[in-house]
C-alpha positions in Angstrom: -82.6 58.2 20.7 -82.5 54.4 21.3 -85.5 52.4 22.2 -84.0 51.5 25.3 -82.8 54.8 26.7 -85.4 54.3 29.5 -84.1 51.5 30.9 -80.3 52.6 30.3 -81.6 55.7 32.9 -83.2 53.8 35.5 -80.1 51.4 35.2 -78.1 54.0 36.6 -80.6 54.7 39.7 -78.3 52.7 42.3 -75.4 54.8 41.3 -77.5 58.0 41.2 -79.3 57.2 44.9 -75.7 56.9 46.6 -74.6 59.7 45.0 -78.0 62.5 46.0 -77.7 60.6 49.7 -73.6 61.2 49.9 -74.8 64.9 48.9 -77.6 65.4 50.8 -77.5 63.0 54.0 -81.0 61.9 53.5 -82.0 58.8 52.0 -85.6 60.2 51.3 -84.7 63.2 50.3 -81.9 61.3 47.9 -85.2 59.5 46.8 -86.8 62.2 45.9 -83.7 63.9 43.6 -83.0 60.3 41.8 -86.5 61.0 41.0 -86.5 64.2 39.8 -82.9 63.7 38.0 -84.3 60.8 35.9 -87.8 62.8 35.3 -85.7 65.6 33.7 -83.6 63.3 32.0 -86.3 61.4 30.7 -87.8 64.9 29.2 -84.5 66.7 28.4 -83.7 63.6 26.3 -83.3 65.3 23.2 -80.5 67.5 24.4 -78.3 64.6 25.4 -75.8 64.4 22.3 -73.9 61.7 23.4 -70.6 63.4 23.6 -70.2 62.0 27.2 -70.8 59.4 28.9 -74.6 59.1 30.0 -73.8 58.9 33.3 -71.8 61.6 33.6 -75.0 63.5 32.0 -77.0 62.2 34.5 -74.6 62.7 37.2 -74.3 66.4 36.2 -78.4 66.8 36.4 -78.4 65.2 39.9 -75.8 67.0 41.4 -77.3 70.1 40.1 -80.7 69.0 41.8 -79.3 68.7 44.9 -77.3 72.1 45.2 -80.8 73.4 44.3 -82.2 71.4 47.3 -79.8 72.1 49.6 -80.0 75.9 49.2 -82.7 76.2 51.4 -82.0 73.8 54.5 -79.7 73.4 57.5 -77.0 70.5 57.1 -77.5 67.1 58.7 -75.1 65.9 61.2 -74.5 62.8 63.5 -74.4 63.9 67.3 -71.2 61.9 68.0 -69.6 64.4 65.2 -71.5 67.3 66.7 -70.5 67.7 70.7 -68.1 65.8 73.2 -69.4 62.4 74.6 -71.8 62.7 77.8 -70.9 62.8 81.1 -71.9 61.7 84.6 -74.8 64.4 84.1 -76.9 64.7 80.9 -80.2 65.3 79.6 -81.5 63.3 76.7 -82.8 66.3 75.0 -83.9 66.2 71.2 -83.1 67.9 67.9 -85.5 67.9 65.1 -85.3 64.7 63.0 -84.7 67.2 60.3 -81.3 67.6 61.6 -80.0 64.4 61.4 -78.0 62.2 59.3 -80.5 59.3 57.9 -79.3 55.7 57.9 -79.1 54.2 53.4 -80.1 50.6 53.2 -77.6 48.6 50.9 -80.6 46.7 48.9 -81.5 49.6 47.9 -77.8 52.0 47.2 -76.2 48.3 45.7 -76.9 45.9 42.9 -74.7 43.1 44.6 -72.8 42.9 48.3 -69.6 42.8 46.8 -70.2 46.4 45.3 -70.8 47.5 48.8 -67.9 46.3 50.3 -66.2 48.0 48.1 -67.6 51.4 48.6 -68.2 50.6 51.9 -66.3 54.1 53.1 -67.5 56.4 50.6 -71.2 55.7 51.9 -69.8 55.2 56.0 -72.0 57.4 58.6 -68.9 59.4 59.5 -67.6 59.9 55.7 -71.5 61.5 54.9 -71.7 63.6 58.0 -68.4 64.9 57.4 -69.4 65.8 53.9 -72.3 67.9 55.1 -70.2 70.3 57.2 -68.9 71.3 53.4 -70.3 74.0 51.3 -72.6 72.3 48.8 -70.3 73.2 45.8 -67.0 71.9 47.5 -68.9 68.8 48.9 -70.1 68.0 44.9 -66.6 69.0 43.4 -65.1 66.5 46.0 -67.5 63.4 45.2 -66.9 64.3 41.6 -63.0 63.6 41.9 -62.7 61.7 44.5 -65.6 59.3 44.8 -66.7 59.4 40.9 -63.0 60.1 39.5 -63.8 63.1 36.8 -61.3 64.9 35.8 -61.1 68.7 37.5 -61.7 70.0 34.0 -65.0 68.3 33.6 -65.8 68.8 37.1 -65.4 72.8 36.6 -67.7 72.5 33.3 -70.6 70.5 35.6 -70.7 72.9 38.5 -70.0 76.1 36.5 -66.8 76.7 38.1 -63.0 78.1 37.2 -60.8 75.5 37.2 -58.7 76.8 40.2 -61.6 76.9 41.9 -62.3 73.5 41.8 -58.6 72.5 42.7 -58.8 74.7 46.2 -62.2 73.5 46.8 -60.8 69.9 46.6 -57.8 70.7 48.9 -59.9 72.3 51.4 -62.6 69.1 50.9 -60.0 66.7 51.1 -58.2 67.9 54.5 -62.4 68.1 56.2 -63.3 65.0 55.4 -59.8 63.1 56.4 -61.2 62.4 59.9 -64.0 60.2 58.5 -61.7 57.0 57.7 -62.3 54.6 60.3 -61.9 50.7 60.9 -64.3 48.6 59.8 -64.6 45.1 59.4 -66.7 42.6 58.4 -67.8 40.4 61.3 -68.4 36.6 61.3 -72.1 35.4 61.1 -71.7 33.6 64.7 -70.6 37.3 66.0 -74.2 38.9 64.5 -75.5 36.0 66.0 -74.1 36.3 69.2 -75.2 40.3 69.1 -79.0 39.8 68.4 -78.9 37.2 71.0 -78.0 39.4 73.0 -80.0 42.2 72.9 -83.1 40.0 71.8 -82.9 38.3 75.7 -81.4 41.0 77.3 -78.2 39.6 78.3 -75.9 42.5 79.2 -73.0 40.3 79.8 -73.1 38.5 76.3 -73.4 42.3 75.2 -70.5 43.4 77.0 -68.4 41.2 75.6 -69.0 42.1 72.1 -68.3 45.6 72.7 -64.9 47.4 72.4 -63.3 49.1 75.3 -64.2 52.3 73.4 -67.1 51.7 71.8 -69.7 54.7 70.8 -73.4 54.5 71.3 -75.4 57.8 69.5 -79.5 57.6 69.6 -80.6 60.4 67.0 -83.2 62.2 67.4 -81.2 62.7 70.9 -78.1 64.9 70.7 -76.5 63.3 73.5 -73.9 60.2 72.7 -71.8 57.9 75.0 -68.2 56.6 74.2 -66.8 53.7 76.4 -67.9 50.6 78.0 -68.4 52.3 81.3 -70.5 55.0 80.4 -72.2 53.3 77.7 -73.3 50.0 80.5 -74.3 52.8 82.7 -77.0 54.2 80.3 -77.9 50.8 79.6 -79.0 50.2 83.5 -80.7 53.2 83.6 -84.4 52.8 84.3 -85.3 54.6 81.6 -83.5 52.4 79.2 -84.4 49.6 80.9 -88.2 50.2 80.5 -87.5 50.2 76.9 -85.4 47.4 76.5 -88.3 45.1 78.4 -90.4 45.4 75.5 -88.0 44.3 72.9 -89.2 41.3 71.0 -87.2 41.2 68.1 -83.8 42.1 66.1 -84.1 42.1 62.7 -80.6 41.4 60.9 -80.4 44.4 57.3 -77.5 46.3 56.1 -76.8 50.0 55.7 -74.1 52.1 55.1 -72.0 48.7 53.8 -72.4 47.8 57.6 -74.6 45.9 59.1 -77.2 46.9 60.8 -80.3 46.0 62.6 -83.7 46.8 63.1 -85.4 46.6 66.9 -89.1 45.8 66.9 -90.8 45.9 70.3 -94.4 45.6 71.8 -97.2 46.9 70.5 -101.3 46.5 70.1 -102.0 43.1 71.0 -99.5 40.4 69.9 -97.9 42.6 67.5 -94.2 43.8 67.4 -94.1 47.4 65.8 -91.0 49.0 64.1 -88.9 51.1 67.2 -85.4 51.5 65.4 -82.1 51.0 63.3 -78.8 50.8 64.4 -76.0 50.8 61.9 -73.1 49.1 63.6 -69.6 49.4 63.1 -67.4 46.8 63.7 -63.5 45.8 64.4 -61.9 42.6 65.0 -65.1 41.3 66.1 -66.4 43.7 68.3 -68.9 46.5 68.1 -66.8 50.4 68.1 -69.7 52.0 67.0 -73.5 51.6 67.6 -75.9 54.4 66.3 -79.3 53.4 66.9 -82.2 55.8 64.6 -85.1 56.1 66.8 -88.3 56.5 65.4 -90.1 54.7 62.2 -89.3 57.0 59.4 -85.9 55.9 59.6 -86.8 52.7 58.5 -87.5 54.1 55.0 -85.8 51.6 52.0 -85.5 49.4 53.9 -88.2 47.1 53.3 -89.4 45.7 56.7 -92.2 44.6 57.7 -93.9 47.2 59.5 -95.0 44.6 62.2 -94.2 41.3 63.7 -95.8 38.3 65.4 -94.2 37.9 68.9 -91.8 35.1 69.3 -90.8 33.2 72.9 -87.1 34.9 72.1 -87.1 37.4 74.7 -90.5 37.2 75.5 -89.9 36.1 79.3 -86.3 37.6 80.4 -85.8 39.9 82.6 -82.8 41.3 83.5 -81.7 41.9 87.0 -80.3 45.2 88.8 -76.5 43.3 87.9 -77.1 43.5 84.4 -77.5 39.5 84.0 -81.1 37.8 83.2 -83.4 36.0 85.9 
């Protein structure tokens, strides 16, 4: 065995974290199986004969890990995947954090930008919550071919499968997770500007106008989601909301999911600004279609943030008035 075989595994750890995290819909949990995979490599090392490539080795041991894992939980979801969008009456009820989908921070899933961009859909919000509505055997056979490109042969060796097992596992994979391609693009740096403006002085008619007409806002842990302008500004002016949004001090520009997405940091003890949430936002032709926002601070896991912030004049003295504009 080389000398180097050490750092040839954890080489691969990028690779293996997008693949545990497209499997299991958690970035901790896909953590914690990158983990385990490259322990058991690192002990199993004798048995590798080199007859493959090592990553395919190490691909096999972490897909195998997570079917293991996820033989004993629910599946994660995304609440605009789950129910239709709210109405003029809702609750803002909760489901266990357990339950949902967990944003992946690109520092951490990519070695350079460009890589993300160019799995960018395989790593989407939609793509890995549609994945998780697929038995765990058809949702690894699928990333095998489609996102890894193995051959069905090798993927039926891996998993333990017949071959024509694999093959209608991939057609019935392929036609579930169809739904999940949706437009993205990458938006200017004035735009992201103009966004954490925005929100950072509460300026709902900037906001407005970097929205789509149809644009989705989803706050896990809370089932219920919004789609439109017009529902969407009307959650915003609730008093609720509005309570919230007062104490925002800060927006914090990161990526994840090969989106960008940014963390909100609001009043806490003394002059501090503590962690509140992430939103990964999707956008088109310059406008935000999609905003979920991760509520609570063990979403912010990978991502390397401080955990709190000295308060700055941005934001610090808006208010905005029952119209929805600042005074």
């Amino acid at each position: 065995m080389p000398d180097d075989f050490q750092t040839r595994l954890i080489a691969h750890r990028p690779a293996l974290l997008r693949h545990c995290y497209r499997m299991l819909g958690s970035f901790g949990e896909a953590e914690d199986m990158v983990q385990n995979t490259l322990l058991r490599a690192w002990t199993g090392r004798d048995g590798y004969q080199g007859t493959a490539p090592v990553e395919h080795w190490l691909y096999t041991i972490a897909t195998n890990v997570c079917l293991t894992e996820l033989a004993n939980r629910r599946r994660r979801a995304l609440p605009q995947l789950e129910s239709d969008a709210a109405g003029d009456s809702y609750v803002l009820g909760e489901k266990e954090a357990a339950q949902w989908i967990t944003p992946a921070a690109d520092r951490r899933m990519f070695q350079d930008p460009a890589e993300a961009a160019e799995a960018r859909e395989t790593v989407s919000l939609a793509f890995i919550a549609l994945l998780q509505r697929l038995p765990a055997r058809q949702r690894a056979a699928l990333l095998m071919k489609d996102v890894l490109g193995w051959p069905a042969e090798e993927i039926a060796t891996a998993l333990g499968q017949s071959l024509p097992s694999v093959q209608s596992a991939l057609h019935r994979g392929r036609k579930a997770v169809a739904a999940a391609s949706a437009p993205s693009d990458e938006p200017p740096p004035t735009t992201l500007q103009a966004f954490v403006r925005a929100w950072e002085t509460r300026d709902l008619d900037a906001l407005v106008a970097l929205l789509r007409d149809d644009v989705i806002l989803a706050m896990p842990p809370h089932a219920v989601w919004f789609q439109g302008q017009e529902p969407v500004m009307g959650f915003l002016h609730t008093a609720r909301f509005n309570t919230y949004w007062s104490t925002v001090g800060r927006v914090v520009p990161t990526r994840a999911n090969g989106v960008p997405a940014f963390a909100f940091y609001r009043a806490g003890e003394g002059r501090a600004l503590e962690r509140h949430s992430i939103m990964v936002a999707r956008f088109v032709a310059g406008q935000a279609a999609e905003m979920t926002v991760f509520i609570g601070i063990d979403y912010f896991a990978g991502f390397d943030l401080s955990p709190v912030l000295e308060r700055t004049v941005s934001g610090a003295s808006v208010v905005m008035n029952g119209k929805g504009g600042r005074s």
